[in-house]
TORFI-839726 format. One record per residue (C-alpha): y, x, z; residue in one letter; residue number from 0. Coordinates in steps of 0.25 Angstrom, whole numbers, padded with zeros to 4 digits, always signed. Layout:
BEGIN
{rec {Y; X; Z}; "A"; NUM} ...
//
This chain:
BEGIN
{rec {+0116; +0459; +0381}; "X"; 0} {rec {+0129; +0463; +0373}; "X"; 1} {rec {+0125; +0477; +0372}; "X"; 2} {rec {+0113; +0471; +0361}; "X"; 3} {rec {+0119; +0477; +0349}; "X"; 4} {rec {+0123; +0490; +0356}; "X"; 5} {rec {+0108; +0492; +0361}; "X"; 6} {rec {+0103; +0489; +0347}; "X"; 7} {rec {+0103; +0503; +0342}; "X"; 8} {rec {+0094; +0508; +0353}; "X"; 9} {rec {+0079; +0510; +0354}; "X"; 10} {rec {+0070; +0504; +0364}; "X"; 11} {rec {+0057; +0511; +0369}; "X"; 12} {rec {+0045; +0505; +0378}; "X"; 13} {rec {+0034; +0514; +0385}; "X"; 14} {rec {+0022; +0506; +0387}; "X"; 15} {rec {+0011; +0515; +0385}; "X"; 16} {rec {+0008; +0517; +0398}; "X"; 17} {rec {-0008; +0511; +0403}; "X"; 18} {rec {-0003; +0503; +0415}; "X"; 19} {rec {-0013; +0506; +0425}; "X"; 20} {rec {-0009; +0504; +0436}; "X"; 21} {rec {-0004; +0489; +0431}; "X"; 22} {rec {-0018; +0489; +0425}; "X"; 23} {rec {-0023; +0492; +0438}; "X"; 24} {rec {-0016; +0480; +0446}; "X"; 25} {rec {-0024; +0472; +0436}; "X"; 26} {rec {-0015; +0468; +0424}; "X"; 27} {rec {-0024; +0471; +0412}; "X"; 28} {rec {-0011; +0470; +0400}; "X"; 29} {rec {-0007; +0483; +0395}; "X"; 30} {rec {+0006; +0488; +0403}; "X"; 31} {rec {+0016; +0484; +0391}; "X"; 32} {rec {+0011; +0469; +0395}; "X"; 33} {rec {+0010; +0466; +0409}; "X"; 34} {rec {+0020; +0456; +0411}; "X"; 35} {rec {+0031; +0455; +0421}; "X"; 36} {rec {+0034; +0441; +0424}; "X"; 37} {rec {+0025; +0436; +0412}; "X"; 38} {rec {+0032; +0445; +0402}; "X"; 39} {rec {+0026; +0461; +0397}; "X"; 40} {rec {+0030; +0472; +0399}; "X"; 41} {rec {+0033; +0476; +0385}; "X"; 42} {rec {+0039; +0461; +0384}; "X"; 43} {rec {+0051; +0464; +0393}; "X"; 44} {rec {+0054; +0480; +0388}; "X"; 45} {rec {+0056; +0472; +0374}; "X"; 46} {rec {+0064; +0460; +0378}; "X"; 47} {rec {+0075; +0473; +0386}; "X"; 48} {rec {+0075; +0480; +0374}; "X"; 49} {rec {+0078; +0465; +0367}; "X"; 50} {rec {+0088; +0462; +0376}; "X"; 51} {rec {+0097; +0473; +0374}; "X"; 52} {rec {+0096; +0473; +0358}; "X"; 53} {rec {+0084; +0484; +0357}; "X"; 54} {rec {+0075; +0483; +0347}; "X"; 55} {rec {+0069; +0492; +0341}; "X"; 56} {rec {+0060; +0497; +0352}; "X"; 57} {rec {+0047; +0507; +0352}; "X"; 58} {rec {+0036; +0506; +0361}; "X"; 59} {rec {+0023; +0514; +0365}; "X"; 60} {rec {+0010; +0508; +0370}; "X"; 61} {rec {-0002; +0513; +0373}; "X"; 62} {rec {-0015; +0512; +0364}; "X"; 63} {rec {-0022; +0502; +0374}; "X"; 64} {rec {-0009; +0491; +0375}; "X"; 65} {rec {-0015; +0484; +0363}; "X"; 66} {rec {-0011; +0471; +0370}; "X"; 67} {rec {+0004; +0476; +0372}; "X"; 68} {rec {+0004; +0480; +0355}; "X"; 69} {rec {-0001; +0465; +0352}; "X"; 70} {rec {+0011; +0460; +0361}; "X"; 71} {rec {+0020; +0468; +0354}; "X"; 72} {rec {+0016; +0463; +0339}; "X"; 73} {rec {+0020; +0449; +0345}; "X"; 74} {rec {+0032; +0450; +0355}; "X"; 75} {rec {+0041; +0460; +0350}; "X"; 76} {rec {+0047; +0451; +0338}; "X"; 77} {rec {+0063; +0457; +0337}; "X"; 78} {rec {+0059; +0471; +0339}; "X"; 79} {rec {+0057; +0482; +0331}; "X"; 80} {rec {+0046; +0490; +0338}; "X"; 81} {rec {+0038; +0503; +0337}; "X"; 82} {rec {+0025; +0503; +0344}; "X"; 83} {rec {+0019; +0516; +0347}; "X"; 84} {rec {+0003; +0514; +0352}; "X"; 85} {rec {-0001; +0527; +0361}; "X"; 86} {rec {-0006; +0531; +0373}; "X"; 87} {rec {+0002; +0542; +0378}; "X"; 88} {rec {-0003; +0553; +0386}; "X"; 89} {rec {+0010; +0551; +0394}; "X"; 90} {rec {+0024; +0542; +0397}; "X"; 91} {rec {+0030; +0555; +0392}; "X"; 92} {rec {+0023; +0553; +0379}; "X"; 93} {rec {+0025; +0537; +0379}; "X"; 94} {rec {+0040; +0539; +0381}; "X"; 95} {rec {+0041; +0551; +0369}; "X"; 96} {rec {+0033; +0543; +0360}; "X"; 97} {rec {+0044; +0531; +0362}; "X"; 98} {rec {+0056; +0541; +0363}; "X"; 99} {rec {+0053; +0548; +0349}; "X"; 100} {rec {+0052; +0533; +0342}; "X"; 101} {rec {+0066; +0529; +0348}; "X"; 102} {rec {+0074; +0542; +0344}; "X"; 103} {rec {+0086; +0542; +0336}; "X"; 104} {rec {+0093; +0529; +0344}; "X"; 105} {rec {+0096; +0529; +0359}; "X"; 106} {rec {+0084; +0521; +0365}; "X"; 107} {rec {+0079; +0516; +0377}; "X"; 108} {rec {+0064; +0518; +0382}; "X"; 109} {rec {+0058; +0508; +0393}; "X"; 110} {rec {+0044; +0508; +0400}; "X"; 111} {rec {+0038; +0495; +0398}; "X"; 112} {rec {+0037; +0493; +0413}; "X"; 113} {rec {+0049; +0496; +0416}; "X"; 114} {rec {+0055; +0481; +0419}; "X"; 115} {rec {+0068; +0478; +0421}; "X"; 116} {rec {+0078; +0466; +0417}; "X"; 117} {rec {+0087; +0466; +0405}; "X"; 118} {rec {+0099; +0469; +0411}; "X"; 119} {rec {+0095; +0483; +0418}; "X"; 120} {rec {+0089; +0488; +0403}; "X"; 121} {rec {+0101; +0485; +0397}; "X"; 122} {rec {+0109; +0491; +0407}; "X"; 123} {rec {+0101; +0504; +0404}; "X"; 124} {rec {+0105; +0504; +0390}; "X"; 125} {rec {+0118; +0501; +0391}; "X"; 126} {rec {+0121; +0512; +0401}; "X"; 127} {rec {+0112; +0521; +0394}; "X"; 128} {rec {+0118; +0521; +0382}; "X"; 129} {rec {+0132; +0525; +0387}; "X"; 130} {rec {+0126; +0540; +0390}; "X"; 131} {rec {+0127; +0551; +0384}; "X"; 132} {rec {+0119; +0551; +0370}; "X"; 133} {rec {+0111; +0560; +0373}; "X"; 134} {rec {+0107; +0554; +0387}; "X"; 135} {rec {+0092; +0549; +0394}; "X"; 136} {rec {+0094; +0537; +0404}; "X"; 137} {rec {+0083; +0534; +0413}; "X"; 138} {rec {+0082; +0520; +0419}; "X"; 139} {rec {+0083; +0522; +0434}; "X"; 140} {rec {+0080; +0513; +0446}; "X"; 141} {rec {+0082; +0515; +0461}; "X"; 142} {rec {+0070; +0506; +0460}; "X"; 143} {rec {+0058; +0512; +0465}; "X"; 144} {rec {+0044; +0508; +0463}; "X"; 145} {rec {+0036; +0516; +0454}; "X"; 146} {rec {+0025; +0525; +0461}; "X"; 147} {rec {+0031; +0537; +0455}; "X"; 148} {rec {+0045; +0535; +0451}; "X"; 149} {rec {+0054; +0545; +0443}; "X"; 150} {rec {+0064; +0547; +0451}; "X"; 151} {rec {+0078; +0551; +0446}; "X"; 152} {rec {+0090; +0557; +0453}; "X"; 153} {rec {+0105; +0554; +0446}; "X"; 154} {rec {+0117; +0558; +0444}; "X"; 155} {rec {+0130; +0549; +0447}; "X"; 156} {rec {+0132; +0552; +0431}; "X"; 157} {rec {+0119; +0545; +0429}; "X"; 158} {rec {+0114; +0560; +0426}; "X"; 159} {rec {+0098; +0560; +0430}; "X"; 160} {rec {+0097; +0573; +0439}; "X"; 161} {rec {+0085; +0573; +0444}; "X"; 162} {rec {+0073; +0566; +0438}; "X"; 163} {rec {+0058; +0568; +0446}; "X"; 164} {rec {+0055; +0570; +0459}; "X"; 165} {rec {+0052; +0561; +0472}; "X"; 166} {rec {+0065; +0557; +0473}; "X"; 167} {rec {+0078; +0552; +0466}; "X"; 168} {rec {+0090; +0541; +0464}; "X"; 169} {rec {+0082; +0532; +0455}; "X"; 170} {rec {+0069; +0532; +0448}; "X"; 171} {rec {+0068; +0530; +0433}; "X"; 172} {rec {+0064; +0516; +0429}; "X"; 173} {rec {+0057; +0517; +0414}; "X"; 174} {rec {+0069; +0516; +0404}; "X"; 175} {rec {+0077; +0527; +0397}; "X"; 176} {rec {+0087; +0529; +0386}; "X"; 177} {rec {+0085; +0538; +0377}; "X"; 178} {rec {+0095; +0546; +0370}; "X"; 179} {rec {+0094; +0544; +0353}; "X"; 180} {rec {+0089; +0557; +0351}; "X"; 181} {rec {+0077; +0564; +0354}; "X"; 182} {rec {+0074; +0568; +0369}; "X"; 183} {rec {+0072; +0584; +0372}; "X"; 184} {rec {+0058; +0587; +0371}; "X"; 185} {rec {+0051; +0597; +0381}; "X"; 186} {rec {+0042; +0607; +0381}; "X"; 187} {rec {+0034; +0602; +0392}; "X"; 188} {rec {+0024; +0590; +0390}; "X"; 189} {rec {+0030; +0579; +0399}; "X"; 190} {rec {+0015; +0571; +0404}; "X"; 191} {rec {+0027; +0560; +0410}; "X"; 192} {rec {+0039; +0555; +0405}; "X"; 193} {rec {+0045; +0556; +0418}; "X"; 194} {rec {+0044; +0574; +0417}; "X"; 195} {rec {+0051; +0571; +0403}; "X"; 196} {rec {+0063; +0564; +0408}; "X"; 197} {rec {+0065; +0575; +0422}; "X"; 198} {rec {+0064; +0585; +0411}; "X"; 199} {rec {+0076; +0579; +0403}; "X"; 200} {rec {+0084; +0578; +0417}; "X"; 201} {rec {+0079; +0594; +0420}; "X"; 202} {rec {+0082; +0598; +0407}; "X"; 203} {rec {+0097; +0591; +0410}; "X"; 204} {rec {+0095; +0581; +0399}; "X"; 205} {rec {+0106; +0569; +0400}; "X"; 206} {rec {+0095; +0560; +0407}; "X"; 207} {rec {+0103; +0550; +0414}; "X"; 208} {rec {+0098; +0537; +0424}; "X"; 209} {rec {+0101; +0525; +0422}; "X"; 210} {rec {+0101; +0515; +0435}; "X"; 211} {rec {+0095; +0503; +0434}; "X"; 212} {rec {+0092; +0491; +0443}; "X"; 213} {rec {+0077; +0488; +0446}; "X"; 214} {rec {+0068; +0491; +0435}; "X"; 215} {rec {+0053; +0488; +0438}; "X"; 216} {rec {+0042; +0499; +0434}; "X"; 217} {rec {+0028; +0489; +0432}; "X"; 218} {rec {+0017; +0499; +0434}; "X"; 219} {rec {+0008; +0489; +0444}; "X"; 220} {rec {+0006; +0474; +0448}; "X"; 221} {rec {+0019; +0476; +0460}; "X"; 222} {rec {+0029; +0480; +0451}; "X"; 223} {rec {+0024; +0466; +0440}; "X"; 224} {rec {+0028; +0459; +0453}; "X"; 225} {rec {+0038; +0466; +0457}; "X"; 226} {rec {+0046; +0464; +0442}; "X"; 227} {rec {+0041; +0449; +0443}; "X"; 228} {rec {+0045; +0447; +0458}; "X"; 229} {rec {+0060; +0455; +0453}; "X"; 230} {rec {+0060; +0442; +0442}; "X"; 231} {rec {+0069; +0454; +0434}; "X"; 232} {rec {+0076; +0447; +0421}; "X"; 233} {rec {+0066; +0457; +0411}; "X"; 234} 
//
């Protein structure tokens, strides 16, 4: 990637707090952070994309119970220059403040640890990401759909989001965003999902923008493992 040295000043963030249930349910007995695509965790490929494109200083949150994910990462994650936060949140809004307020003061990019997609299509995002205005969110989009209970976003040919929630939409949001290097407006309100945070920020006209990306897999049960594997995505 020629943009290594560019990218070099940004941060990295990985949600992988969640519990996994409904993966834990389909019989896989790992915590979430290692259930392998093709042989390989979770966590494993969100690190080597944040390789790949020059990112290394990178913070992640995992739950108090992913004890078998914080031994991985005290032997895998040679070359970078982690911070490790060890809580269970009582929310993916929580999860996603707690890594937003570590990665403050650079631009930075936050992924969910199942949010699989190759290489090139995260690299894609932060280069297109970075040539918004300075003050701008991005939101990784997708046109494809297979999440139980997608976010669903309507933009703008500007790339403006207008519309974030509801049943329908252009795209639905695919677990990767940029984040500005400043800190993001805080609400009142008690968001109890990251998803009525972010159609705050777009109601609250915000510069949220979406970016468009090609097939990015959400791995929450045994179909989508397969689905990833059977897509043989360069991860």
């Amino acid at each position: 990637m020629n943009d290594k040295s560019a990218f070099s000043n940004i941060r990295g963030g990985i949600i992988a707090a969640g519990q996994g249930t409904r993966l834990r349910a389909d019989g896989y007995r790992v915590s979430k952070p290692l259930v392998p695509i093709a042989g390989r965790p979770l966590i494993e490929l969100a690190l080597d994309r944040f390789g790949a494109v020059g990112i290394r200083r990178v913070c992640i949150i995992i739950n108090e119970t992913s004890n078998d994910c914080r031994e991985w990462l005290t032997t895998h994650a040679a070359g970078f220059s982690l911070e490790v936060i060890v809580r269970t949140t009582a929310s993916s809004y929580a999860s996603f403040q707690a890594v937003a307020a570590r990665v403050a003061g650079a631009p930075a990019v936050i992924t969910t640890v199942d949010a699989v997609m190759p290489v090139e299509t995260f690299h894609e995002f932060i280069r297109l990401a970075a040539h918004l205005p300075k003050d701008a969110v991005a939101l990784g989009l997708s046109d494809h759909v297979d999440d139980e209970d997608p976010l669903w976003a309507t933009v703008s040919p500007n790339r403006r989001i207008r519309e974030l929630g509801g049943n329908s939409g252009t795209h639905v949001t695919a677990g990767v965003y940029w984040l500005p290097a400043h800190r993001l407006p805080e609400s009142a309100t008690e968001f109890t999902r990251l998803r009525d945070y972010l159609g705050w920020l777009v109601r609250e006209r915000q510069p949220v923008y979406g970016i468009v990306l090609p097939c990015v897999y959400d791995i929450d049960r045994a179909h989508d493992v397969a689905a990833a594997e059977l897509a043989n995505l360069r991860v």
